[in-house]
Each structure stands twice: as C-alpha cells, then as structure tokens.
N, CA, C and O atoms as a MOPAC input file, in Angstrom:
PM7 MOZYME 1SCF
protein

 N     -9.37500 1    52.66500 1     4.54600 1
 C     -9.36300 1    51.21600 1     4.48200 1
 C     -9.46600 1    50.76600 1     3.02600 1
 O     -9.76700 1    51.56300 1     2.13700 1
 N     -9.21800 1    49.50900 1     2.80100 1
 C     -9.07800 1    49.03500 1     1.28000 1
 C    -10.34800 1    48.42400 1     1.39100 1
 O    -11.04400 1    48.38700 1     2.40500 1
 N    -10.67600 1    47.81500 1    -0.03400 1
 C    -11.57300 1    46.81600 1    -0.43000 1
 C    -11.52200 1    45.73600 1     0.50100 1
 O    -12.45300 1    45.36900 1     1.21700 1
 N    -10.25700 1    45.20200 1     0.43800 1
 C     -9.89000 1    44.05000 1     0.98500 1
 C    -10.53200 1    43.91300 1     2.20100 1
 O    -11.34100 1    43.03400 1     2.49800 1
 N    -10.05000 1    45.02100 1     3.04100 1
 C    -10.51500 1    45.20500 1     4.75300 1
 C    -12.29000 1    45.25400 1     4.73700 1
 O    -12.95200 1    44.42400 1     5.35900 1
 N    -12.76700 1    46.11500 1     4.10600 1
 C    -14.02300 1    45.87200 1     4.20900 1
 C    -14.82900 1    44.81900 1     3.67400 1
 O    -16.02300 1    45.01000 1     3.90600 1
 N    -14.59200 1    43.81000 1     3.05900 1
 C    -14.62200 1    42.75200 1     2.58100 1
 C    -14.60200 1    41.70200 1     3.65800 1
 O    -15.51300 1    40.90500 1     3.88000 1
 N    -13.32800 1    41.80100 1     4.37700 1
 C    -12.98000 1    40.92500 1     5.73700 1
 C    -14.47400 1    41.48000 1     7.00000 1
 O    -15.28200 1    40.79400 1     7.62700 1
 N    -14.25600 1    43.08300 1     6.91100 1
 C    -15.03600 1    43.27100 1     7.94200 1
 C    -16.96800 1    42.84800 1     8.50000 1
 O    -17.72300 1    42.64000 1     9.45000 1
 N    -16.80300 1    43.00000 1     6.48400 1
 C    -18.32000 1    42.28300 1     6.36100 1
 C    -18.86100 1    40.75300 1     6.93500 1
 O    -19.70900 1    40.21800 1     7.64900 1
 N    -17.57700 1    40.46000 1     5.96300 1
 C    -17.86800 1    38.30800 1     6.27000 1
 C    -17.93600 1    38.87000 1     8.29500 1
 O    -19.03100 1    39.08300 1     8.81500 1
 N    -17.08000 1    38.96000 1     8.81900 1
 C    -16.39500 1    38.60900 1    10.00700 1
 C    -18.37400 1    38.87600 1    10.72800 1
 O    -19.08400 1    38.06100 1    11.31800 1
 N    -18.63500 1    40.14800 1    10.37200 1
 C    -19.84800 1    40.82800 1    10.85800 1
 C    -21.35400 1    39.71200 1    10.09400 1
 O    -22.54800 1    39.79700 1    10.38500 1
 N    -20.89200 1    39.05600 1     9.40600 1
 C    -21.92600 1    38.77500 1     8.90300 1
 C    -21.62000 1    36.74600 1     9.89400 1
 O    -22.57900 1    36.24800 1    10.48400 1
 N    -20.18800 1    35.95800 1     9.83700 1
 C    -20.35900 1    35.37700 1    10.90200 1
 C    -20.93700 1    35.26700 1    11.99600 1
 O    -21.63400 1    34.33900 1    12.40800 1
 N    -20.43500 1    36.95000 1    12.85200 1
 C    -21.11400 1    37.23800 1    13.99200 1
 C    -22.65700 1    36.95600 1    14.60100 1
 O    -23.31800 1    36.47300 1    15.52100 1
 N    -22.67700 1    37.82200 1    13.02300 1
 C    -24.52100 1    37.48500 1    13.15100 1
 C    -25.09900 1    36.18400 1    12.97300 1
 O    -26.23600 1    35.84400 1    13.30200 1
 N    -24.34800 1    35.59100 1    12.50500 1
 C    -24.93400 1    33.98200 1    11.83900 1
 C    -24.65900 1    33.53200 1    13.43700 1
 O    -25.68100 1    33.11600 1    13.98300 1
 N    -23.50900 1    33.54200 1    14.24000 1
 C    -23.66900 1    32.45000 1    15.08500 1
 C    -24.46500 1    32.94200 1    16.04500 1
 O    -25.10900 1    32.05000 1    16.59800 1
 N    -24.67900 1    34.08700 1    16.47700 1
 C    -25.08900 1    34.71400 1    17.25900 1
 C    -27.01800 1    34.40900 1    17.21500 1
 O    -27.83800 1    34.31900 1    18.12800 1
 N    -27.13300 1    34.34000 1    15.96600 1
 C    -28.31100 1    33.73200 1    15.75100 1
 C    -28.68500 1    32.47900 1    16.26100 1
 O    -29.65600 1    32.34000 1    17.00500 1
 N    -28.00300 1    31.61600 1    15.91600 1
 C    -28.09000 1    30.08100 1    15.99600 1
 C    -27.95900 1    29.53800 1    17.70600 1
 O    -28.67300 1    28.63700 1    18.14500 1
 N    -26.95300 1    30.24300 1    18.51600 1
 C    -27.22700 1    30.24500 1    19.64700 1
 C    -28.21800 1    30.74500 1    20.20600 1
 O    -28.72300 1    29.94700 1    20.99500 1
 N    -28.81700 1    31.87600 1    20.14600 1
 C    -30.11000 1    31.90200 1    20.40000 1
 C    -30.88500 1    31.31900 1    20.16700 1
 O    -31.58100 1    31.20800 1    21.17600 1
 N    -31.54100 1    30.44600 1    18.84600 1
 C    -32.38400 1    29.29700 1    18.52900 1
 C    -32.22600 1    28.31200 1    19.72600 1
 O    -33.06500 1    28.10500 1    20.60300 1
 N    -31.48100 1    27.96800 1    19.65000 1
 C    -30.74200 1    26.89300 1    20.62900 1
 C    -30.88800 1    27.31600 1    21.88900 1
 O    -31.08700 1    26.43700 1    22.72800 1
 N    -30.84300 1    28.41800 1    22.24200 1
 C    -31.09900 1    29.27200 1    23.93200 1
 C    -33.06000 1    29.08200 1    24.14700 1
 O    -33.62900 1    28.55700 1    25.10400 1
 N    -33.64500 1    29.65000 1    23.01800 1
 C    -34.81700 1    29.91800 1    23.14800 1
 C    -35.50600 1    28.31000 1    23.24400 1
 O    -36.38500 1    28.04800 1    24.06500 1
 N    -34.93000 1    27.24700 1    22.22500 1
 C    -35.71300 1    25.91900 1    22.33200 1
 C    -34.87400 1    25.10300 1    23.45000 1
 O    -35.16000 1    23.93100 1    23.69400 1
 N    -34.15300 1    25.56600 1    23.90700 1
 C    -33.68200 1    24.91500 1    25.31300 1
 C    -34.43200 1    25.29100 1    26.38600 1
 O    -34.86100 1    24.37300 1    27.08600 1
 N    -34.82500 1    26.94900 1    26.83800 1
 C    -35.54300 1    26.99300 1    27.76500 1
 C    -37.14400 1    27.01000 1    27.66400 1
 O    -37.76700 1    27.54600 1    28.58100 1
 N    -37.79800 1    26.47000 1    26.63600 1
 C    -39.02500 1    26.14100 1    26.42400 1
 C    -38.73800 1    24.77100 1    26.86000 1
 O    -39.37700 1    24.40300 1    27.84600 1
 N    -37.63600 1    23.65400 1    26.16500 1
 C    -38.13700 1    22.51100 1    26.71200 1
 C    -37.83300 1    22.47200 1    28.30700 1
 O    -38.49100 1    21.57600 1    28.83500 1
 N    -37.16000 1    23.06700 1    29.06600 1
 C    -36.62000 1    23.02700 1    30.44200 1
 C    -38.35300 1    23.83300 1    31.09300 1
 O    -38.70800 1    23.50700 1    32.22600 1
 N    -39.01300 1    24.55500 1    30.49500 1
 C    -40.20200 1    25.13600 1    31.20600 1
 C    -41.15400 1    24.44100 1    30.64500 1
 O    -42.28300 1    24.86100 1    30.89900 1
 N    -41.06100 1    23.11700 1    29.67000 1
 C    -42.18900 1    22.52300 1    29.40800 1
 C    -43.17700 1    21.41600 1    29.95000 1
 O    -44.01800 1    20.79500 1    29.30000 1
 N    -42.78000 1    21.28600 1    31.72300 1
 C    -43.33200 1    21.15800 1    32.78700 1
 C    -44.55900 1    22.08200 1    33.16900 1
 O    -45.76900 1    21.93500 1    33.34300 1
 N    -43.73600 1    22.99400 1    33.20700 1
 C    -44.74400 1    24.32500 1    34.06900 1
 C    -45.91800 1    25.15400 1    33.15900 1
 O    -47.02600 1    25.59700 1    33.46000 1
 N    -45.21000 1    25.14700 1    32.02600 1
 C    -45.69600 1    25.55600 1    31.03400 1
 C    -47.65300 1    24.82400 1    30.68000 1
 O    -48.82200 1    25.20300 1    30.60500 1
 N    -46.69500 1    23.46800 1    30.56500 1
 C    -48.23600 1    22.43100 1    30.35600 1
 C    -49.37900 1    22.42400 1    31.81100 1
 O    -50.60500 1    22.32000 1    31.83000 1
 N    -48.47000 1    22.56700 1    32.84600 1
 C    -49.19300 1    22.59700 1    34.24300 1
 C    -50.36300 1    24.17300 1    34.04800 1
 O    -51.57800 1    24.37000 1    34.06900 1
 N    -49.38400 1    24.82800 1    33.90500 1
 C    -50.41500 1    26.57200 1    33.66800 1
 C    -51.11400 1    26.24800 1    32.62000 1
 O    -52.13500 1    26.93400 1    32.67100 1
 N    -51.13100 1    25.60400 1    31.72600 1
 C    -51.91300 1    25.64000 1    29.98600 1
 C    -52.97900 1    24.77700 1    31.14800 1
 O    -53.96700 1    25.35900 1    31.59600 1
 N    -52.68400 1    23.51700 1    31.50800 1
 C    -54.21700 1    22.77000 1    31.38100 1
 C    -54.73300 1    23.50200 1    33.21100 1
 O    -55.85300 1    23.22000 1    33.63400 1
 N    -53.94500 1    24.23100 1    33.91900 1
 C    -55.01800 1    25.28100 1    34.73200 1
 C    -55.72400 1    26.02200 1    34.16700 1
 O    -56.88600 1    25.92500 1    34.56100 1
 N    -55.53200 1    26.92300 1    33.21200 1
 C    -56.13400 1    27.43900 1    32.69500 1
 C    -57.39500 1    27.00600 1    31.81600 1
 O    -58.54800 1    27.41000 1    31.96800 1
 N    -57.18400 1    26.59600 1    31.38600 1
 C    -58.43700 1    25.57800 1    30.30300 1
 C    -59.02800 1    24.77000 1    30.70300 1
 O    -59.85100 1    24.24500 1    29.95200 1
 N    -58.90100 1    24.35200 1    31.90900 1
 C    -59.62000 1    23.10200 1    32.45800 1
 C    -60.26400 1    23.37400 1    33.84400 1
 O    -60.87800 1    22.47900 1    34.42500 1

C-alpha cells in the first residue's frame, strides 16, 4: 500500500471512531433520561 492509502485508512478509522463515539454519548444520555423515572423511584426507596 502507499502513503496515500494509509493516510485515507487512518482518517476513515479515525471518523469511525469519532462517530461511533458520539452515538454512544447520545445512546447512554438517552437511556438515562428514558430510566429517569425509575431510576429516582429506586434512589428515594432506597434512602428513605
């Protein structure tokens, strides 16, 4: 392979990872706020 190609292959891999990240952020603070019913219901069983 050339420079060139591994150059492409990096960015492409390093995209990957970037979005792949960001949807998960977005996955993880979506289903905290969708469980932040149940969540608060178990917190103040517990403590109270």
């Amino acid at each position: 392979m050339t420079t060139a190609a591994n150059i492409l292959n990096n960015v492409k891999a390093s995209y990957t990872i970037a979005i792949m990240g960001v949807l998960g952020v977005f996955a993880f603070v979506s289903a905290v706020l969708i469980a932040w019913p149940a969540l608060a219901y178990l917190g103040a069983k517990m403590f109270n």
